[in-house]
DOTINU-292501 format. One record per residue (C-alpha): residue number from 1; residue in one letter; chain; x, y, z. Coordinates in steps of 0.25 Angstrom, whole numbers, plus 2048, in hexadecimal, padded with zeros to 3 digits. Each point is the difference from the previous one (the first is absolute). Example, Ala and Ser with C-alpha at 12.3 -4.5 7.8 and 13.67 -1.06 7.14 Angstrom:
2
+-----+------+------+-----+-----+-----+
| pos | code | unit |   x |   y |   z |
+-----+------+------+-----+-----+-----+
|   1 |    A |    A | 831 | 7EE | 81F |
|   2 |    S |    A | 806 | 80E | 7FE |
+-----+------+------+-----+-----+-----+
//
This chain:
377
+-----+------+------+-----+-----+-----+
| pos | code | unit |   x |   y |   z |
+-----+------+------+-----+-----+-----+
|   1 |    X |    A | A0B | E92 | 3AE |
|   2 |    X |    A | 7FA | 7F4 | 805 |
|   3 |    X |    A | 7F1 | 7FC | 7FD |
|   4 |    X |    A | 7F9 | 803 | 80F |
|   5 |    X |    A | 7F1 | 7FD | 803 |
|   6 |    X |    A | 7FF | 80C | 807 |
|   7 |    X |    A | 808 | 80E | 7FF |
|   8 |    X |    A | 809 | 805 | 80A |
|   9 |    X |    A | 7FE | 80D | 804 |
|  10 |    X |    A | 80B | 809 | 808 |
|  11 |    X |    A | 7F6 | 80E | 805 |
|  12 |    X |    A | 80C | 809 | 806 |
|  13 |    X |    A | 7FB | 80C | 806 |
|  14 |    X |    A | 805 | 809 | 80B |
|  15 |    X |    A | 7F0 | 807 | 802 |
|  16 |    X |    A | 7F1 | 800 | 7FB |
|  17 |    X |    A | 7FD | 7F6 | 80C |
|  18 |    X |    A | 7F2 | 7FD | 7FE |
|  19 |    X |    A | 801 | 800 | 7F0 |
|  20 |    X |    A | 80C | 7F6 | 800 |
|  21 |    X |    A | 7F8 | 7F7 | 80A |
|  22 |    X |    A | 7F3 | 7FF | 7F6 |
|  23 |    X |    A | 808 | 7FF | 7F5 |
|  24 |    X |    A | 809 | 7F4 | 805 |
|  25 |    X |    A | 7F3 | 7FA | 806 |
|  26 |    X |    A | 7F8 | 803 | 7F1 |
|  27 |    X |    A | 80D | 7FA | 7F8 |
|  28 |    X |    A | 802 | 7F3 | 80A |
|  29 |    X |    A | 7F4 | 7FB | 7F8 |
|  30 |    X |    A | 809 | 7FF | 7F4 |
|  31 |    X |    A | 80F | 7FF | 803 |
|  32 |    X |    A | 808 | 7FD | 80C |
|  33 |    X |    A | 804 | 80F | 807 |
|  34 |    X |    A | 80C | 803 | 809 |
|  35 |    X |    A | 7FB | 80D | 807 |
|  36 |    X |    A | 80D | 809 | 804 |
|  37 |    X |    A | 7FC | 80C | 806 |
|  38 |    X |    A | 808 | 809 | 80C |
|  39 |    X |    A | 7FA | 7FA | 80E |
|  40 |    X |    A | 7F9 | 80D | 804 |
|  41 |    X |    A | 7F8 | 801 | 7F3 |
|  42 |    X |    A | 7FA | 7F3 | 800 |
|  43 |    X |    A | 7FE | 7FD | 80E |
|  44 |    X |    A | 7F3 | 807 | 802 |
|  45 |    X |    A | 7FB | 7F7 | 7F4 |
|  46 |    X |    A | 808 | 7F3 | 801 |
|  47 |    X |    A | 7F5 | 7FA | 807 |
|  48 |    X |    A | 7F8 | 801 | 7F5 |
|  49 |    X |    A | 808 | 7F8 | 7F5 |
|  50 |    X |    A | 7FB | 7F4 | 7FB |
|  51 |    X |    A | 808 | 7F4 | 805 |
|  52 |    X |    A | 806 | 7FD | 7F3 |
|  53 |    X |    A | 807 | 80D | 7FF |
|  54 |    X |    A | 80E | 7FF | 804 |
|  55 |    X |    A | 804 | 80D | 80A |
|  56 |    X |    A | 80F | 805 | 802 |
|  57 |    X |    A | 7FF | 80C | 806 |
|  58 |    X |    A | 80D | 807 | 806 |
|  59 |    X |    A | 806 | 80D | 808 |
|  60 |    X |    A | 800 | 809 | 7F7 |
|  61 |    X |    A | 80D | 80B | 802 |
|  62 |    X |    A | 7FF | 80D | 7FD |
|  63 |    X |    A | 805 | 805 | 7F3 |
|  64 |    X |    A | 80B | 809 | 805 |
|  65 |    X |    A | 807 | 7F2 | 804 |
|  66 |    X |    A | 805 | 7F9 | 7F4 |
|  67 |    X |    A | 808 | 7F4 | 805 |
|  68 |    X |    A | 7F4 | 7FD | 809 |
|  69 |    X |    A | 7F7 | 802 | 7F2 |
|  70 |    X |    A | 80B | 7F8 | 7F8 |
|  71 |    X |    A | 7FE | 7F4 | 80B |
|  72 |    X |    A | 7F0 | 801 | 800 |
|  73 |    X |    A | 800 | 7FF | 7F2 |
|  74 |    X |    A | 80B | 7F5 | 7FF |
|  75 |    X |    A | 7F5 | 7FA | 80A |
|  76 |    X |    A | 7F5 | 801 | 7F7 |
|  77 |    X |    A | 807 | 7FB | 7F3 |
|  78 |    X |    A | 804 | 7F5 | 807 |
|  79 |    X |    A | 7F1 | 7FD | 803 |
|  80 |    X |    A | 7FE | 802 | 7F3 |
|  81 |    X |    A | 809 | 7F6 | 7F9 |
|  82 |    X |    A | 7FC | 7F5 | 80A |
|  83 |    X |    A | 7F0 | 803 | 7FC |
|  84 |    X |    A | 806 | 7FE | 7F2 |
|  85 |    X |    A | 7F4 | 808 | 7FA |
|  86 |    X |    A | 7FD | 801 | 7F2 |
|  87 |    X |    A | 7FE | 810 | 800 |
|  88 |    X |    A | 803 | 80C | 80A |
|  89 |    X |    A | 7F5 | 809 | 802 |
|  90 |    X |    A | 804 | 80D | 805 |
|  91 |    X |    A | 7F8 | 80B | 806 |
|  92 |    X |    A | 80B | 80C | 7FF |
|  93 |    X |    A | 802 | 80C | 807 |
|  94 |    X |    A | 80D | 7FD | 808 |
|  95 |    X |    A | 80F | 806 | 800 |
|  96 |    X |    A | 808 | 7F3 | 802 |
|  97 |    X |    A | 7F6 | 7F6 | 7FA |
|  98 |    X |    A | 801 | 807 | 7F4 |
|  99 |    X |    A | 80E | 800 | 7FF |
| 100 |    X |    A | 801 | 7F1 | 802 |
| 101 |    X |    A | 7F7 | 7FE | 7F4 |
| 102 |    X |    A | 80B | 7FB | 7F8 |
| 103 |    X |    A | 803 | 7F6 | 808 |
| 104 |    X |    A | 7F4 | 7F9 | 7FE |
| 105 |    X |    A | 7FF | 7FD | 7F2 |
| 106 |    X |    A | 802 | 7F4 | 800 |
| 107 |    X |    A | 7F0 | 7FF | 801 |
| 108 |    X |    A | 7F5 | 808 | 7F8 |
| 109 |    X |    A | 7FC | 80D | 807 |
| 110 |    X |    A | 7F1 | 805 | 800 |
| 111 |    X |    A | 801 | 80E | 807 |
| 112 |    X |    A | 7F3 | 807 | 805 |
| 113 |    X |    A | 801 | 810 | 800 |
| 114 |    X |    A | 7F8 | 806 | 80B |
| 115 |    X |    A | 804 | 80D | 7FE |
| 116 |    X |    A | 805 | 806 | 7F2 |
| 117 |    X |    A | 80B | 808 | 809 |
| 118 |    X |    A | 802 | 805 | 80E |
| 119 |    X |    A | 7F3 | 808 | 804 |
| 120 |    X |    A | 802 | 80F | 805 |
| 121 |    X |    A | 803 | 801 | 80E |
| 122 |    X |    A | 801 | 7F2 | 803 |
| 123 |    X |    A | 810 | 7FF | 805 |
| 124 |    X |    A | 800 | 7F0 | 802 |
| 125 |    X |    A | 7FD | 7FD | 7F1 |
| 126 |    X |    A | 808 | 80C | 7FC |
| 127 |    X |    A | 80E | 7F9 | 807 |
| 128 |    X |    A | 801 | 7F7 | 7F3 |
| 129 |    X |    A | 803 | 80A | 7F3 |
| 130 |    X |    A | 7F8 | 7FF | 7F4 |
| 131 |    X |    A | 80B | 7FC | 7F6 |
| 132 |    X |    A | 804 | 7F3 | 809 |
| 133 |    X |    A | 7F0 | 7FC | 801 |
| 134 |    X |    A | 7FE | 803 | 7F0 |
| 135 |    X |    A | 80E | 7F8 | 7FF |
| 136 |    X |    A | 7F9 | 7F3 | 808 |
| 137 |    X |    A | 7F4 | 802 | 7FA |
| 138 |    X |    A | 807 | 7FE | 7F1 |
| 139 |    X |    A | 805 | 7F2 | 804 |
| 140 |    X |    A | 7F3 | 7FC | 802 |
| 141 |    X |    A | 7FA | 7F5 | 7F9 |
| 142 |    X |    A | 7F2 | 805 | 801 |
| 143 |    X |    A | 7FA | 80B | 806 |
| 144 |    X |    A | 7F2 | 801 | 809 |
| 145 |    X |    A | 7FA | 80F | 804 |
| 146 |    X |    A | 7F2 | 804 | 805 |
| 147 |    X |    A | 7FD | 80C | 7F8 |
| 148 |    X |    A | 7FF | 803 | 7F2 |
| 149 |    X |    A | 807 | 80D | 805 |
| 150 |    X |    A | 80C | 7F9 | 805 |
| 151 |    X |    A | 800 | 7F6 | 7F3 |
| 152 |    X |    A | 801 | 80E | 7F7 |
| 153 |    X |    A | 80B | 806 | 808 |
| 154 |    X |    A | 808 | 7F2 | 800 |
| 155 |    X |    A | 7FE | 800 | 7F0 |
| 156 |    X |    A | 805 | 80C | 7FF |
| 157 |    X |    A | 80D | 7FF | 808 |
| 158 |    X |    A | 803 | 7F1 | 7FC |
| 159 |    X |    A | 7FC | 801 | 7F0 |
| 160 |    X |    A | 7F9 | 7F7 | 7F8 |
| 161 |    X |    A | 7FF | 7F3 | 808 |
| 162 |    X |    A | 7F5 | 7F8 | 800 |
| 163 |    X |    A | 803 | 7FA | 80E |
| 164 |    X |    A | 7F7 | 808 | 809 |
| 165 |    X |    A | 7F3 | 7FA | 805 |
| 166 |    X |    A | 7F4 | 808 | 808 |
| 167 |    X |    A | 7F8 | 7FA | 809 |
| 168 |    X |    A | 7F7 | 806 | 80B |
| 169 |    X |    A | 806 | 7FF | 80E |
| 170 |    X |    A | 7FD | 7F5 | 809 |
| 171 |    X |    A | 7F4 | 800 | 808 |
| 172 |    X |    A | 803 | 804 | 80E |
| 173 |    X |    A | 7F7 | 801 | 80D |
| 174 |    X |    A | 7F3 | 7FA | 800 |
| 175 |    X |    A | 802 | 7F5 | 80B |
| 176 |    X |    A | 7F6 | 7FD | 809 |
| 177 |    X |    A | 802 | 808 | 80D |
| 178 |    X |    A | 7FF | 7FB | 80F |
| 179 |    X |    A | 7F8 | 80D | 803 |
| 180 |    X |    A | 7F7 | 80A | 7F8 |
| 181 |    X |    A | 800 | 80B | 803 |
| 182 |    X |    A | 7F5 | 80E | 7FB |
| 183 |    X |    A | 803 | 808 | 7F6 |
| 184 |    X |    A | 7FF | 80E | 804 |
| 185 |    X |    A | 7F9 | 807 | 7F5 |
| 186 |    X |    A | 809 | 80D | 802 |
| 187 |    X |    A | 80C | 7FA | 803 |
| 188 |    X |    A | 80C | 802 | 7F2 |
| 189 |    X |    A | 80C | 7F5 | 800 |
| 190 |    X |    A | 80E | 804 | 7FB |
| 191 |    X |    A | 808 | 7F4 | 800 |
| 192 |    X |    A | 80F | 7FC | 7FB |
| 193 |    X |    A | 80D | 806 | 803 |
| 194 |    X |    A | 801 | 80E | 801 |
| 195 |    X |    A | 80A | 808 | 7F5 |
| 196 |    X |    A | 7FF | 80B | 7F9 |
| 197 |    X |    A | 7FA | 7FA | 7F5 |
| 198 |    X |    A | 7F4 | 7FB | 806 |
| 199 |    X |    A | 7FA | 80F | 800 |
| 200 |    X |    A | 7FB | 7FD | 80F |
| 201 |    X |    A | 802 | 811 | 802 |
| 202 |    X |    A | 7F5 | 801 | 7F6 |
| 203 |    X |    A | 7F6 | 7F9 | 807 |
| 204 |    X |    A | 803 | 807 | 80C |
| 205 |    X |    A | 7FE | 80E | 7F9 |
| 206 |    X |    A | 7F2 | 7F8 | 7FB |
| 207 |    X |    A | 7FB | 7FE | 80F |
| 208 |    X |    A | 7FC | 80F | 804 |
| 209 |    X |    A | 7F7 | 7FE | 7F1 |
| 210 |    X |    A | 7FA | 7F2 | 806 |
| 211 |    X |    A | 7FD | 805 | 80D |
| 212 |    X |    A | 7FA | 80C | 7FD |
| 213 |    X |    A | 7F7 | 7F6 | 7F7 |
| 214 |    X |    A | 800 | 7F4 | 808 |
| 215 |    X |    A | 802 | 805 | 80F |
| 216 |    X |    A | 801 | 7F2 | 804 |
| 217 |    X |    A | 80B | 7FB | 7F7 |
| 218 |    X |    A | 80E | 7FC | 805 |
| 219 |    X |    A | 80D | 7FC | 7FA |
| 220 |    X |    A | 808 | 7F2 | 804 |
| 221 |    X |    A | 80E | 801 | 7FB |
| 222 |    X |    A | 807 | 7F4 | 802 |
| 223 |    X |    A | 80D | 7FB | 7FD |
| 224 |    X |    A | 810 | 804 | 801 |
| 225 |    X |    A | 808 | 807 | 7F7 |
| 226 |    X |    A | 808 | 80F | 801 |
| 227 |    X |    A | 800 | 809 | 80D |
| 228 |    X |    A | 7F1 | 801 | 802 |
| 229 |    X |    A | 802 | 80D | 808 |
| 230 |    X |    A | 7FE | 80A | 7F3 |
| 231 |    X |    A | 7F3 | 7F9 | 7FD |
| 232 |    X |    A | 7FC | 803 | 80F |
| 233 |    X |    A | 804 | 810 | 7FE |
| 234 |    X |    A | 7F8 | 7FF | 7F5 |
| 235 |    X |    A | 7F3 | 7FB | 806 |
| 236 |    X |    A | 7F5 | 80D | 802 |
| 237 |    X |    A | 7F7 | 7F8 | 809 |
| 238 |    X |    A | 808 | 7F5 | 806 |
| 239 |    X |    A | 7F3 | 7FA | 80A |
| 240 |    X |    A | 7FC | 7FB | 7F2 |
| 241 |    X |    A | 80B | 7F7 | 7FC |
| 242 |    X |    A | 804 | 7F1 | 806 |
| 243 |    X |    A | 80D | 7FD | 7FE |
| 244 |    X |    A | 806 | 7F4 | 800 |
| 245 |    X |    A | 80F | 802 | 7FC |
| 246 |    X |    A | 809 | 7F3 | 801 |
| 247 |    X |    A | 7FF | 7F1 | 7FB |
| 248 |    X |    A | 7F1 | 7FC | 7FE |
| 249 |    X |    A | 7FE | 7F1 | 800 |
| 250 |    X |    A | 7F7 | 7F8 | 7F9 |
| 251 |    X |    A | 7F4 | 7FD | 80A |
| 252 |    X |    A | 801 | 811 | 802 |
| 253 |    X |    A | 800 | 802 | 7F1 |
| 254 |    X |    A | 7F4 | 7F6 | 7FE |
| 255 |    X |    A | 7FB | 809 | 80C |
| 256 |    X |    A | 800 | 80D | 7F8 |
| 257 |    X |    A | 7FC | 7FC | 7F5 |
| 258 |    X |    A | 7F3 | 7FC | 806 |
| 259 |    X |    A | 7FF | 80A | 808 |
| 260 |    X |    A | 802 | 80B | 7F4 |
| 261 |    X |    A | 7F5 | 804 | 7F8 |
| 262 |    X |    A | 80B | 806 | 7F5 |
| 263 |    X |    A | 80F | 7FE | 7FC |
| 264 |    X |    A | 805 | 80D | 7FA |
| 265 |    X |    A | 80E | 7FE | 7F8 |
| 266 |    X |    A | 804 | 80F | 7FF |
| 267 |    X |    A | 80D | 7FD | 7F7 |
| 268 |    X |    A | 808 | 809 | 7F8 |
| 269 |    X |    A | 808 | 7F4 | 7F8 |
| 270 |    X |    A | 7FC | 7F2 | 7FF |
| 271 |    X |    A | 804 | 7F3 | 7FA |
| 272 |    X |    A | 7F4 | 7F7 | 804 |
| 273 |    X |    A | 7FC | 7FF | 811 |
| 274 |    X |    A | 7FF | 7F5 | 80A |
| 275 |    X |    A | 7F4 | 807 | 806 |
| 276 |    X |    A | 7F6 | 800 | 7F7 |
| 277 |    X |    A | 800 | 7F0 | 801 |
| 278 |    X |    A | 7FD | 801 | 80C |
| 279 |    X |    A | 7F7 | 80B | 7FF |
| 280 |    X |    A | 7F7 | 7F7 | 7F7 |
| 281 |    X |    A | 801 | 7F3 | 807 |
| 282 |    X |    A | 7FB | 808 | 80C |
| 283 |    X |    A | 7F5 | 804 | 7F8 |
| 284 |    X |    A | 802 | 80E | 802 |
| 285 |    X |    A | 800 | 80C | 7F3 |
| 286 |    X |    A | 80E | 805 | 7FE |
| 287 |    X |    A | 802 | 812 | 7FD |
| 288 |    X |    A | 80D | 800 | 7F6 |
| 289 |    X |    A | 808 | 80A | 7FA |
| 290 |    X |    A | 803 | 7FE | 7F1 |
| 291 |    X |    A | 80F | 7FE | 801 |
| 292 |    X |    A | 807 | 7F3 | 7FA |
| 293 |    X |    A | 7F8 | 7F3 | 800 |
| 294 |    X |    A | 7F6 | 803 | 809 |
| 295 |    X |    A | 7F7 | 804 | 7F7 |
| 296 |    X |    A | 801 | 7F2 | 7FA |
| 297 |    X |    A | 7FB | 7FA | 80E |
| 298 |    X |    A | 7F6 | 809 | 805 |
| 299 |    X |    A | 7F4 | 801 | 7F4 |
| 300 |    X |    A | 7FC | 80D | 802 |
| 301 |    X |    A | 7EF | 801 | 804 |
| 302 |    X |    A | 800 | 7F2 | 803 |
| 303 |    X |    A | 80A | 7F9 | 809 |
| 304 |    X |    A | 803 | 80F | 807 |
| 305 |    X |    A | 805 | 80E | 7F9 |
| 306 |    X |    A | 80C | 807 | 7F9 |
| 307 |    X |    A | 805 | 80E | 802 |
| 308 |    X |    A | 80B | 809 | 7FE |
| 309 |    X |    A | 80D | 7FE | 808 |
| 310 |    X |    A | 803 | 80D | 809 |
| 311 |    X |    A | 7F1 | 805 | 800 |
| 312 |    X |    A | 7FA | 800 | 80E |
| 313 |    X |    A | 7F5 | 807 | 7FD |
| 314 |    X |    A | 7FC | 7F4 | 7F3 |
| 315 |    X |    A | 806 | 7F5 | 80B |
| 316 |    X |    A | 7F6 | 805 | 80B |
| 317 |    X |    A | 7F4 | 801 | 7F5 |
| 318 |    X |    A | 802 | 7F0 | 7FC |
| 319 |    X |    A | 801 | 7FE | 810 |
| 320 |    X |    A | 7F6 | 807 | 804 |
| 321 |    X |    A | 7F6 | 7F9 | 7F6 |
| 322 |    X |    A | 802 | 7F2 | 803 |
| 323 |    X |    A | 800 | 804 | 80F |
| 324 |    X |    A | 7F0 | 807 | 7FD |
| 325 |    X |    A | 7FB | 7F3 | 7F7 |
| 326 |    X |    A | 801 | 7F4 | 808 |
| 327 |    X |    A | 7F9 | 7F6 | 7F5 |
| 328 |    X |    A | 80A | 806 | 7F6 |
| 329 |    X |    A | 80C | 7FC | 808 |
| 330 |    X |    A | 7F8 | 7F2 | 803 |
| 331 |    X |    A | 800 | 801 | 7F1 |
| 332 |    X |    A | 80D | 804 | 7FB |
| 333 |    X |    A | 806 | 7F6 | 80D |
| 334 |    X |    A | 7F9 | 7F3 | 7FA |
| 335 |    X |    A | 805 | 805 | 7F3 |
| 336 |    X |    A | 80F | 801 | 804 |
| 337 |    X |    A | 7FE | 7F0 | 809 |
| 338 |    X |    A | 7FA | 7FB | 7F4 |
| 339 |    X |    A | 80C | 806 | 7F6 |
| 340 |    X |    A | 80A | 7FB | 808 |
| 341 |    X |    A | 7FB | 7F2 | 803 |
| 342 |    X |    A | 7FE | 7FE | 7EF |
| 343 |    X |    A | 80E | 807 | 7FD |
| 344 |    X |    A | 80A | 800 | 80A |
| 345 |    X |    A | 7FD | 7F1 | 806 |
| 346 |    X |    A | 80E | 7FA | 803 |
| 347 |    X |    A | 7FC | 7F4 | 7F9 |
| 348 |    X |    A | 7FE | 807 | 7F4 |
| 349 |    X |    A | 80E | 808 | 803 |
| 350 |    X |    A | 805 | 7F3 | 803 |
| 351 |    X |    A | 7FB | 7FB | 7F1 |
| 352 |    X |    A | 807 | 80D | 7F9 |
| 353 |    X |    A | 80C | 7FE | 807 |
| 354 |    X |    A | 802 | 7F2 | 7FC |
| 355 |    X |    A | 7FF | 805 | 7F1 |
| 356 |    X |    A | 80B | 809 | 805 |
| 357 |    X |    A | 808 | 7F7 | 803 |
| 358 |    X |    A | 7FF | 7F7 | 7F5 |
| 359 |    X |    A | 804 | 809 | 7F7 |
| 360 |    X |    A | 80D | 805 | 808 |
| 361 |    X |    A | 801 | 7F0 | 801 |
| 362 |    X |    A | 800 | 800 | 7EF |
| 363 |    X |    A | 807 | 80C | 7FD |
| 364 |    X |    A | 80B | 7F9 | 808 |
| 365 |    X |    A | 800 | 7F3 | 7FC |
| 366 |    X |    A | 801 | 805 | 7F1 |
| 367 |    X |    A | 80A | 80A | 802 |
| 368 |    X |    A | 809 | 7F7 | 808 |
| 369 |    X |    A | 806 | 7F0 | 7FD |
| 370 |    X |    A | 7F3 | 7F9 | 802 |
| 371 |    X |    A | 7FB | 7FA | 7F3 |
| 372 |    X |    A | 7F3 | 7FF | 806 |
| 373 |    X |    A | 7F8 | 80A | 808 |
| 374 |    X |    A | 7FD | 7FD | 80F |
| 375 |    X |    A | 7F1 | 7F8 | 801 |
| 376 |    X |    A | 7F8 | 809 | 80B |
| 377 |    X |    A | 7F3 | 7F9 | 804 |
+-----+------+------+-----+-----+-----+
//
């Protein structure tokens, strides 16, 4: 490989909008990025790329169409090939992406798992089987996750490599907001996509034991997912619940998490969440359950509280007295602002990846033709 000054970084990834954004912006610092991303993903936050990051964004079929996948693909390689990037670094999760892996071999591939496998009840990641994602996964060069939970599990089913790197997930949220709005002392924000997994029908059974302790509380749900209707039947005290069931935007997200004086993650199966970074760069104390790697993001008794999964009554308890103690969520709320600033800062993420990538850039070089391996500044 040719001696660059800079690297040439290929970020594929057909979803985590906001966390491909930071992360192109944090890494542009470094390298030289081609951000390639499905146009519905990235458009809420392609305002927000640096100048330097070079976008392709495209129509992204759906996976029952395979000719038209095949050609979106063909689209993207091509990109690709003409960026002439030093590495591929993909983000995973996807049918026909995966399948194409092969196809891009011809450069070093770091491969970041979100999620260890499809989550329960969460039908769109569960279209891609297992074995292809583990068979991807396996021609990686280098392997990124978030969790120390995810990183066992990965260890586990791939053996004994020493090619997987954790590191904590990018900062997201936080931004400066064009309104502020008051944070309602009672009011509990459930935020994210809505699957089974995500335990929401616990925290719904927990609302009768808050309200007879708090009367004033109320629960915002926001987000999409399945049919919402069965959490609706399930409701004993419907007046008490806000429901915001559909896409939520970024300004409306930066909305409730200021307006909330709680975010509760009720999950039964985790690998690591997207809400708790924006819980804490809200400033705002998290209630957990101890499933997967939450426990490694929330520091139960300091930046919020862990419980059980599928406990209401523990759940309402943890709720209940953060809702009671306002100077122990103002508390727990710096806590969590200050724990992401410190660890989760993309340029720190940015500097770990880099090391990432330097090694898949080595490991390569040696294993391949070159006499020399690549110089990464």
């Amino acid at each position: 490989m040719a001696q660059r000054e800079r690297l040439r970084v290929a970020l594929v990834s057909v979803s985590f909008g906001e966390y491909c954004m930071r992360l192109a912006n944090a890494l542009s610092a470094y390298a030289d990025v081609l951000l390639l991303m499905p146009e519905r993903v990235v458009r809420p936050f392609a305002p927000k790329l640096d100048g330097t990051v070079r976008l392709f964004s495209y129509q992204s079929p759906r996976l029952r169409q395979p000719l038209s996948q095949f050609r979106t693909i063909r689209t993207v390689m091509r990109e690709i090939r003409a960026f002439s990037p030093d590495l591929i670094h993909y983000q995973g999760f996807h049918l026909w992406f995966d399948l194409a892996l092969a196809a891009w071999r011809r450069y070093p591939l770091v491969f970041t798992v979100h999620d260890f496998r499809a989550h329960p009840g969460d039908t769109l990641t569960q279209k891609t089987p297992f074995w292809l994602e583990m068979l991807a996964r396996r021609s990686a060069d280098q392997i990124i996750v978030h969790s120390r939970h995810v990183e066992e599990l990965l260890g586990k089913e791939l053996g004994a490599r020493r090619n997987i790197h954790r590191m904590p997930h990018i900062q997201i949220g936080g931004d400066p907001v064009p309104a502020k709005f008051e944070e309602d002392e009672n009011l509990i924000l459930f935020f994210g996509r809505i699957w089974e997994y995500k335990g929401l029908e616990y925290l719904i059974r927990a609302e009768p034991l808050i309200s007879a302790r708090v009367p004033g509380a109320r629960i915002l749900i926001a987000g999409q997912g399945e049919d919402f209707e069965r959490y609706r039947r399930m409701m004993k005290n419907p007046e008490r619940f806000l429901v915001d069931n559909e896409y939520i935007s970024e300004l409306r997200a930066q909305e409730y998490f200021q307006r909330a004086s709680v975010v509760v993650l009720p999950y039964i199966e985790a690998s690591q969440s997207g809400v708790i970074p924006l819980a804490y760069s809200a400033g705002k104390p998290v209630v957990a359950t101890e499933v997967g790697g939450l426990p490694e993001m929330v520091e139960h008794g300091r930046t919020g509280l862990l419980v059980p999964p599928r406990d209401a009554a523990q759940l309402a308890d943890a709720v209940v007295r953060l809702l009671l103690d306002r100077k122990l969520r103002r508390r727990m709320g710096m806590c969590g602002k200050a724990k992401i600033a410190e660890e989760c800062s993309p340029e720190l993420v940015a500097q770990k990846t880099i090391d990432v990538y330097r090694r898949a850039l080595e490991g390569t070089a040696g294993a391949g033709e070159a006499t020399e391996p690549a110089a990464v500044d």
